[in-house]
C-alpha positions, 0 to 999 in steps of 0.5 A: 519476486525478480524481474521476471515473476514481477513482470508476470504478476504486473501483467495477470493485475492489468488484465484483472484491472481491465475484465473488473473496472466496473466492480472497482469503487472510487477511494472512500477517504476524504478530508473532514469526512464524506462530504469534505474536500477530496484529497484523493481520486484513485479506484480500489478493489479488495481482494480475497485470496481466491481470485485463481481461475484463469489469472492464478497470480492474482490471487495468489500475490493475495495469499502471498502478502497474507499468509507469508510476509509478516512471518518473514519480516519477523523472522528478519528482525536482528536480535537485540544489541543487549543480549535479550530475546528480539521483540517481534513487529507483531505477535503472528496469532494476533493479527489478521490481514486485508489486501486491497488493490489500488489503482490511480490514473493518469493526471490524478491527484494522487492522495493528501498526507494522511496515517493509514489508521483513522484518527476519531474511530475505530481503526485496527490497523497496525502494519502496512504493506504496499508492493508496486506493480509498475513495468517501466515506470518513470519519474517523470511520470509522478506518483512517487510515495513520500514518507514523512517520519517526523510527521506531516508537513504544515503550513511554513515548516519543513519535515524531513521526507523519504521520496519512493518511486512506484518501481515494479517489484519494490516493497515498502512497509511501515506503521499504520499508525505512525507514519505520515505519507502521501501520493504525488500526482501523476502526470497526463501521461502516466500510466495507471498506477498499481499498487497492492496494499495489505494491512496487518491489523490486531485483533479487537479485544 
């Protein structure tokens, strides 16, 4: 978006965050299932598409991510190095989306290593977008996003990472299904953390 429309966009989410707490729920996941040990602590809202009113931009980051991204991520794709038609990421009227705000607070646990899409159930997931709403944010703080290509890290045995810093205005996307990653915890005194999720999911058969 730029510094300037991000930093806009960062401040309608604060604002939203703080008229809403009490209609923001406690992140549903856990290990093992509902009663497991809990692995991650943050406060989630979904959003539809039509908060407008008095704080147009929150709404419309939802139609945004939406109606719009996917289209240019598939637009972007090169074409393929054999001469051949270039594949799309996903068939664009085969999918639909969810948007979901999350909200981590200081000294937070932050979220195990974990794929978006559940394993043992029925999960439509296919593409996860994640754009970070954080003014000023700094490593020290924690948080950080941590990809694992090779998968998770177990028990005496390292994986290769991609450490990414919840920087205002950054974008990460990847595969539902495929890609293990986790939140750090933040430090006492961080900030809260935002970060505007969209799943891309197919549509069930």
């Amino acid at each position: 978006l730029g510094v300037k429309l991000a930093q806009q966009v960062a401040a309608q989410f604060r604002t939203f965050r703080n008229s809403h707490r009490e209609n923001f729920e406690e992140g549903g996941v856990t290990k093992g299932g509902a009663t497991g040990k809990r692995v991650r602590d943050d406060f989630v809202k979904p959003l539809r598409g039509d908060e407008l009113g008095e704080l147009p931009l929150v709404g419309g980051m939802s139609q945004l991510l939406s109606c719009h991204l996917l289209d240019v991520l598939i637009e972007t794709q090169p074409a393929s190095s054999q001469g051949r038609a270039r594949v799309p990421l996903m068939n664009p009227d085969q999918y639909f989306s969810h948007t979901q705000l999350a909200v981590f607070p200081p000294n937070s646990i932050g979220f195990f290593p974990h794929k978006d899409k559940a394993e043992g159930r029925e999960d439509l997931r296919k593409l996860t977008a994640v754009y970070y709403l954080n003014e000023d944010w700094d490593k020290d703080h924690g948080g950080g996003l941590v990809l694992y290509p090779d998968g998770a890290p177990v028990a005496n045995e390292s994986r290769s990472e991609v450490s990414i810093s919840p920087e205002l205005d950054r974008l990460v996307v990847f595969w539902s299904d495929s890609m293990d990653h986790e939140v750090k915890d933040t430090h006492i005194e961080a900030p809260e953390r935002f970060a505007l999720s969209q799943w891309y999911c197919r549509i069930p058969p």
